[in-house]
KENUFI-36416 format. One line per 2 residues: number of its first residue (from 1); their letters; for each residue x, y, z of C-alpha. Coordinates in nm, 2 decimals. Each point is the difference from the previous one (the first is absolute). Example, Ala and Ser with C-alpha at 12.3 -4.5 7.8 and 13.67 -1.06 7.14 Angstrom:
KENUFI-36416
1) AS) 1.23,-0.45,0.78; 0.14,0.34,-0.07
This chain:
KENUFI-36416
1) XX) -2.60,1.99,1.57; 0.32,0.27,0.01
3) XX) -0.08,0.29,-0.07; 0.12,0.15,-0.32
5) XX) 0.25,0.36,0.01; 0.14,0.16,-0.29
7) XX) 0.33,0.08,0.24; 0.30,-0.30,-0.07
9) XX) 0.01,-0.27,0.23; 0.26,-0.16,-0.21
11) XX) 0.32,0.20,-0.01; 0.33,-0.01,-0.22
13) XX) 0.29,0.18,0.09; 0.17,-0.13,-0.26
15) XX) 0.14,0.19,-0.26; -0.14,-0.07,-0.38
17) XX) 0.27,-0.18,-0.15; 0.01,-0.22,0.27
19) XX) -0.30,-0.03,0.01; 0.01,-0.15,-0.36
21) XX) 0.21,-0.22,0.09; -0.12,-0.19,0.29
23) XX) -0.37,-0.03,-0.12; -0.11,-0.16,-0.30
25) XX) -0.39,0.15,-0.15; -0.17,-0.30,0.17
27) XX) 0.17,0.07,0.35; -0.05,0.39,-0.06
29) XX) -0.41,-0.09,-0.02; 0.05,-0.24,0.32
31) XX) 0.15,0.32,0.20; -0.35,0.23,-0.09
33) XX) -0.18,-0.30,0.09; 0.12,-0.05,0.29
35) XX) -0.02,0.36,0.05; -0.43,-0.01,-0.09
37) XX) -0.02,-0.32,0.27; 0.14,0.27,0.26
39) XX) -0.23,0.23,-0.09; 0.16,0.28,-0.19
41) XX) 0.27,0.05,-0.31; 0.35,-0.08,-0.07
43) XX) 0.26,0.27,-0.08; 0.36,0.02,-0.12
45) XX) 0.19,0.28,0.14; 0.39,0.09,-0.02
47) XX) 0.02,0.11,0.35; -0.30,-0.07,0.37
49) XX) -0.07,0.32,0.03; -0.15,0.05,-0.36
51) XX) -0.26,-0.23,0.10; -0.34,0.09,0.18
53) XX) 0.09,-0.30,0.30; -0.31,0.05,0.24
55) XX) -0.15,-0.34,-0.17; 0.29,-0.17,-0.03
57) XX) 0.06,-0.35,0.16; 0.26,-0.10,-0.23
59) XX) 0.34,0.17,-0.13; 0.28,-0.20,-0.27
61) XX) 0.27,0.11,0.02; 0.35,0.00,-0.18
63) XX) 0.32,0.09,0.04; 0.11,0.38,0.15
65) XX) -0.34,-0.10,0.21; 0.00,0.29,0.28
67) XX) 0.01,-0.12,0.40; -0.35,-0.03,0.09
69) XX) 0.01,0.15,0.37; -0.24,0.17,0.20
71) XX) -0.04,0.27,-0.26; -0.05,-0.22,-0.30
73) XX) -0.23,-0.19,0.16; -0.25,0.29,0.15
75) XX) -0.05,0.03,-0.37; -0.11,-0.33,-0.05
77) XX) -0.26,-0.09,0.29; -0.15,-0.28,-0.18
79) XX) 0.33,-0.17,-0.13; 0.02,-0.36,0.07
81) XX) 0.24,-0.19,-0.23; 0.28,0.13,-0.19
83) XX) 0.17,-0.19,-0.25; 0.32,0.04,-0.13
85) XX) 0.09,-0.10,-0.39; 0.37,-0.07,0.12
87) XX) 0.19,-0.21,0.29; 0.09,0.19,0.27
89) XX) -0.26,0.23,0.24; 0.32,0.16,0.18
91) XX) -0.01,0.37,-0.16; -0.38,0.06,0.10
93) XX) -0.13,-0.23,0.30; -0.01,0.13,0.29
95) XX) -0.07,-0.07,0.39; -0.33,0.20,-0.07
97) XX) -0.11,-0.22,-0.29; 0.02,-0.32,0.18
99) XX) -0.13,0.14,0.35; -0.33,0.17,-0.20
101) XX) -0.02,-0.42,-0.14; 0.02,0.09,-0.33
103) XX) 0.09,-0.31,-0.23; 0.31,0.03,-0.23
105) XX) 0.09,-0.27,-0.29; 0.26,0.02,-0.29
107) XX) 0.09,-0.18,-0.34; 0.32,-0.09,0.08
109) XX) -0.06,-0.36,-0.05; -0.02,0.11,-0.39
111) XX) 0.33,0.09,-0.01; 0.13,-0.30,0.08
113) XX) 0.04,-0.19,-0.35; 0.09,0.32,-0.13
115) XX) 0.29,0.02,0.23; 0.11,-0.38,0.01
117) XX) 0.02,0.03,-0.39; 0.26,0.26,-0.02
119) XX) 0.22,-0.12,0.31; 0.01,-0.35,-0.26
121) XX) 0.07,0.23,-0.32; 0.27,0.15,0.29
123) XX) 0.12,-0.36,0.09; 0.02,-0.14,-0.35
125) XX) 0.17,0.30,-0.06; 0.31,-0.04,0.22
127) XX) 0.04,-0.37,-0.03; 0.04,0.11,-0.35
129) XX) 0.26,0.25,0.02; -0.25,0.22,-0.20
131) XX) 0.11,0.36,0.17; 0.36,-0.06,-0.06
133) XX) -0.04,-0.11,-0.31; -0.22,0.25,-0.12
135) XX) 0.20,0.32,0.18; 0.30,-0.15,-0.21
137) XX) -0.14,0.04,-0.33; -0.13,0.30,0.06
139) XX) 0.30,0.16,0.13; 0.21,-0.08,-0.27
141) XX) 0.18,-0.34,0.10; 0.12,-0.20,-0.28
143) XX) -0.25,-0.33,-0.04; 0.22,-0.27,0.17
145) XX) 0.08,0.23,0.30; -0.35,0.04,0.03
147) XX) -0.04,-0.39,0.04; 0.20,0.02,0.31
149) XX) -0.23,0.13,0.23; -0.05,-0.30,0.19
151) XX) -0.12,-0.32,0.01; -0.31,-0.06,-0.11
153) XX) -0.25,-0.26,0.19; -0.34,-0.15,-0.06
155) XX) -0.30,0.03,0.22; -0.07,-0.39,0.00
157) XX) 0.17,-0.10,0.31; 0.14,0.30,0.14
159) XX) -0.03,0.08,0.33; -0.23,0.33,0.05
161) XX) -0.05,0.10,0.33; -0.31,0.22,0.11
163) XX) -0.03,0.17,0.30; -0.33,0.06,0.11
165) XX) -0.30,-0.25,-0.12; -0.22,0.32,-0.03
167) XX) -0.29,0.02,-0.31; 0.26,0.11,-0.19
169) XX) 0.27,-0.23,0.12; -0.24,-0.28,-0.03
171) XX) -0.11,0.07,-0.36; 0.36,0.02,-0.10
173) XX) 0.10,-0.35,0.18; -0.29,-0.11,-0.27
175) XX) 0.17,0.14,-0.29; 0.37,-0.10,0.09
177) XX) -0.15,-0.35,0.09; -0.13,-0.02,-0.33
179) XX) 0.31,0.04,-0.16; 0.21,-0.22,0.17
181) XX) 0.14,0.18,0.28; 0.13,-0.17,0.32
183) XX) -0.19,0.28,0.24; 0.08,0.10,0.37
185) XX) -0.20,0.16,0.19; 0.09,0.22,0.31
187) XX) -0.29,0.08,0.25; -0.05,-0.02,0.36
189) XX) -0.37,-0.06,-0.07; 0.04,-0.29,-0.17
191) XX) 0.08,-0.40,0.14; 0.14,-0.25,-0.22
193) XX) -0.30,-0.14,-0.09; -0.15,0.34,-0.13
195) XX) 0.28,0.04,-0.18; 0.03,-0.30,-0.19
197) XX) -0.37,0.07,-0.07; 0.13,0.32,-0.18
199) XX) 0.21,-0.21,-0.21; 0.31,0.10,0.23
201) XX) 0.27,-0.06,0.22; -0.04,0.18,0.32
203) XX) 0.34,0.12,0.14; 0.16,0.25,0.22
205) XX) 0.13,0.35,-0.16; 0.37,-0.08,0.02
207) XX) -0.02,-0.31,-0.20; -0.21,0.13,-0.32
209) XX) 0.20,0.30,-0.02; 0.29,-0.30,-0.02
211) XX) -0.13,-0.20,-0.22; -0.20,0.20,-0.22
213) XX) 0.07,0.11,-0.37; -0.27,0.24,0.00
215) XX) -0.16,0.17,0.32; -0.35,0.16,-0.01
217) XX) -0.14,0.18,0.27; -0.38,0.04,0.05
219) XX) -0.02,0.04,0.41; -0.21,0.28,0.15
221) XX) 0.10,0.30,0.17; 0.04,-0.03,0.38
223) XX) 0.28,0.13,0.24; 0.23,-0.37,-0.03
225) XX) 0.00,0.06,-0.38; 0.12,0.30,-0.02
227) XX) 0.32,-0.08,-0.18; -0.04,-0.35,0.01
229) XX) 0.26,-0.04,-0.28; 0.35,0.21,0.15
231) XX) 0.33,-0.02,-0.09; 0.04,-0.33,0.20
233) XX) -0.27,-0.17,-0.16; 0.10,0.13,-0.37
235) XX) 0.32,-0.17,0.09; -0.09,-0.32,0.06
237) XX) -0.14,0.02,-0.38; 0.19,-0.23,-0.19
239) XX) 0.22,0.17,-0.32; -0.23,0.08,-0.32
241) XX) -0.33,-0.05,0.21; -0.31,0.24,-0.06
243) XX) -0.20,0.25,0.19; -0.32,0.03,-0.09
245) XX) -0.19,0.30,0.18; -0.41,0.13,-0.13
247) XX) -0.14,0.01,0.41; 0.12,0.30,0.18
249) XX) 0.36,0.10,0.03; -0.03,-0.01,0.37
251) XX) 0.10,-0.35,-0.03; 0.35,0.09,-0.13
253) XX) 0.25,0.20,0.11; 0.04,0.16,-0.28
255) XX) 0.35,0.18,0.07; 0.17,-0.36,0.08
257) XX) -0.18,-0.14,-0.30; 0.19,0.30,-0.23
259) XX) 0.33,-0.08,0.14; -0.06,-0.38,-0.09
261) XX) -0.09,0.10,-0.34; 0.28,0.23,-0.09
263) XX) 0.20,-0.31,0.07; -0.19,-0.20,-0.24
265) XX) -0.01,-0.28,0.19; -0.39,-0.02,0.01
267) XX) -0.24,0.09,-0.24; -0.35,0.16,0.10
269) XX) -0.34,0.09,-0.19; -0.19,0.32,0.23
271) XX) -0.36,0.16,-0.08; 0.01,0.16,0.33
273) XX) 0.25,0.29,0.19; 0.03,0.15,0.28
275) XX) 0.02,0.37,-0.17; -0.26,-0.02,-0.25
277) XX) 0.07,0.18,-0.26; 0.33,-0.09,0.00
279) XX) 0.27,0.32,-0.03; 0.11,0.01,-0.33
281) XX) 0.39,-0.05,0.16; -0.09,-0.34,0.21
283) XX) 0.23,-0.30,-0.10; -0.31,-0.16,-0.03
285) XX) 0.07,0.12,-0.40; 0.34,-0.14,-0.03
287) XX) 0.06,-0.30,0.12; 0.07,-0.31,-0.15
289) XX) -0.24,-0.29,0.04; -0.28,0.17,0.10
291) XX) -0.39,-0.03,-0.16; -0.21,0.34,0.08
293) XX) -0.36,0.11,0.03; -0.17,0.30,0.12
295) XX) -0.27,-0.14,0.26; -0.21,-0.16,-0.32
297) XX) -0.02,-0.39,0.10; -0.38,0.03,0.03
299) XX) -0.06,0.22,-0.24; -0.15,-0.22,-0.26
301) XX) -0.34,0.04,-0.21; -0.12,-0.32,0.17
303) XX) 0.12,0.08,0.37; -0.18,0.37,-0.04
305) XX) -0.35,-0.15,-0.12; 0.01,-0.31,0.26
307) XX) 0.06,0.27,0.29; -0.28,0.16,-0.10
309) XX) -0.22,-0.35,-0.06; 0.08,-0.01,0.39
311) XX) -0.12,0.33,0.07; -0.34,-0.08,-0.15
313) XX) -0.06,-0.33,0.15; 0.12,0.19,0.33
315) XX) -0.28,0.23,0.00; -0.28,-0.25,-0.14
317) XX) 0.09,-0.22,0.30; -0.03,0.29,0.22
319) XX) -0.33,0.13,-0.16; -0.13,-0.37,0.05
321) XX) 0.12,0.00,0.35; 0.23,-0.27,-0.07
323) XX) 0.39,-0.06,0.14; 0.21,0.19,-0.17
325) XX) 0.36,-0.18,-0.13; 0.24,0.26,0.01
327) XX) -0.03,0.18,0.36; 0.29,0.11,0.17
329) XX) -0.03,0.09,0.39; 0.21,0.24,0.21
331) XX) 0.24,-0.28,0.09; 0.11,-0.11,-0.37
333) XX) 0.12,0.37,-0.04; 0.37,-0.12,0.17
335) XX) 0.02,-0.24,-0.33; -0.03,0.26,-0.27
337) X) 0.22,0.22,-0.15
């Protein structure tokens, strides 16, 4: 039977509001339970060192999570899992975390509804002119001017290309599916067959971005990504077509992307930057066409609370020495942003 210590084996670095938000009462009591079947507590704290950490053998952590190197982890010298509430392990994981064996997992699989949803509000969005026309009556355009923004399509039938079948990109092929949408799908992972289980067409880069009225892009972050959609690729866009960006803005080349938008020749919908904040002069602010949010795609009540639903059944697995769902290893680090 484990022994039973009044020090935390169970430890949150996660700050209170967030805390709130990821986990619902019931998942709160799972967390000290799973805390009591280690043998000790569970504690909260805003930042590692707050915490007495000789017990600990597991750590959740947030965002702003701190590298855990050699000197994090001489504080820790029980610590075998850590679990992270959000996607990417990239700001804390270190060599010295994987060579010392310890287990890392994360939530981002909770994030991807969350995410698909608003790249569909994003797509409906542009096939529906609804920046343009919105910007016009707001700035003071008389009403029929206003209705010259563009023409307007409907989802059923039109042509949606996604690049990437990640969760996300998979969740939204659902949705657009669902609707009507003719989807493409753009992934060297994927064969024909795959693809057409996915409800999609698989082709090459060049022709979505042809034939596409909207483009979505869901692919991970590796080295033959980075700026995946140029100037040349923009190009190729057929006249009116739609960008729709919530994954990373790695993806884009986000310069080449501005000049095509000052042109208004495309249109484009972005949750995600490569200077985030934003400088309150970028022509991010001014430009015609263009649908804007500040990094918030996941950010729903229902996203929050499933992340955390993963975090607790993540640590009752582990406490019942079962697999855990969510582990990432050394090698998936390349993928994430």
């Amino acid at each position: 039977m484990t022994a039973v210590t009044s020090a935390p084996t169970v430890v949150a670095v996660v700050n209170a509001e967030l805390f709130a938000e990821f986990f619902s009462a019931a998942d709160q009591a799972r967390l000290r339970g799973s805390a009591a079947r280690l043998g000790g507590s569970f504690e909260r704290v805003d930042r590692l060192p707050d915490a007495d950490l000789g017990e600990a053998r597991v750590v959740i952590t947030s965002w702003g999570a701190e590298p855990f190197d050699a000197h994090v982890l001489s504080s820790l010298p029980k610590l075998q899992l850590i679990a992270h509430t959000g996607a990417t392990i990239k700001p804390f994981a270190t060599d010295e975390l994987f060579d010392r064996g310890i287990v890392v997992t994360q939530a981002g699989a909770g994030m991807a509804r969350s995410v698909a949803e608003v790249s569909l509000a994003f797509t409906l969005a542009l096939l529906h002119r609804v920046p343009e026309l919105h910007n016009a009556l707001r700035e003071g355009e008389g009403w029929y001017e206003a209705v010259g923004a563009g023409a307007q399509h409907e989802i059923l039938g039109a042509s949606i290309a996604v690049i990437g079948a990640s969760r996300t990109g998979r969740v939204y092929l659902e949705l657009i599916r669902a609707l009507g949408a003719d989807p493409l799908v753009v992934d060297p992972t994927l064969d024909p067959a795959a693809a057409a289980g996915l409800g999609a067409e698989l082709v090459s880069l060049d022709e979505a971005l042809i034939r596409a009225q909207i483009v979505a892009v869901h692919a991970p972050t590796l080295p033959e990504t980075h700026h995946l959609i140029g100037s040349r690729e923009l190009a190729l866009m057929r006249d009116g077509a739609g960008l729709v960006n919530t994954a990373r803005s790695w993806l884009v080349d986000e310069a080449a992307l501005v000049d095509e938008l000052r042109s208004g020749r495309l249109t484009a919908a972005i949750d995600v930057f490569d200077e985030e904040p934003f400088a309150a002069d970028s022509p991010f602010r001014s430009l015609p066409g263009v649908l804007l949010t500040p990094h918030r795609a996941a950010g729903t009540t229902e996203g929050r609370l499933r992340q955390g639903r993963i975090i607790a059944d993540e640590l009752d697995a582990f406490c019942g020495g079962a697999a855990l769902a969510h582990v990432i290893d050394r090698a998936q680090l390349s993928s994430m942003a």
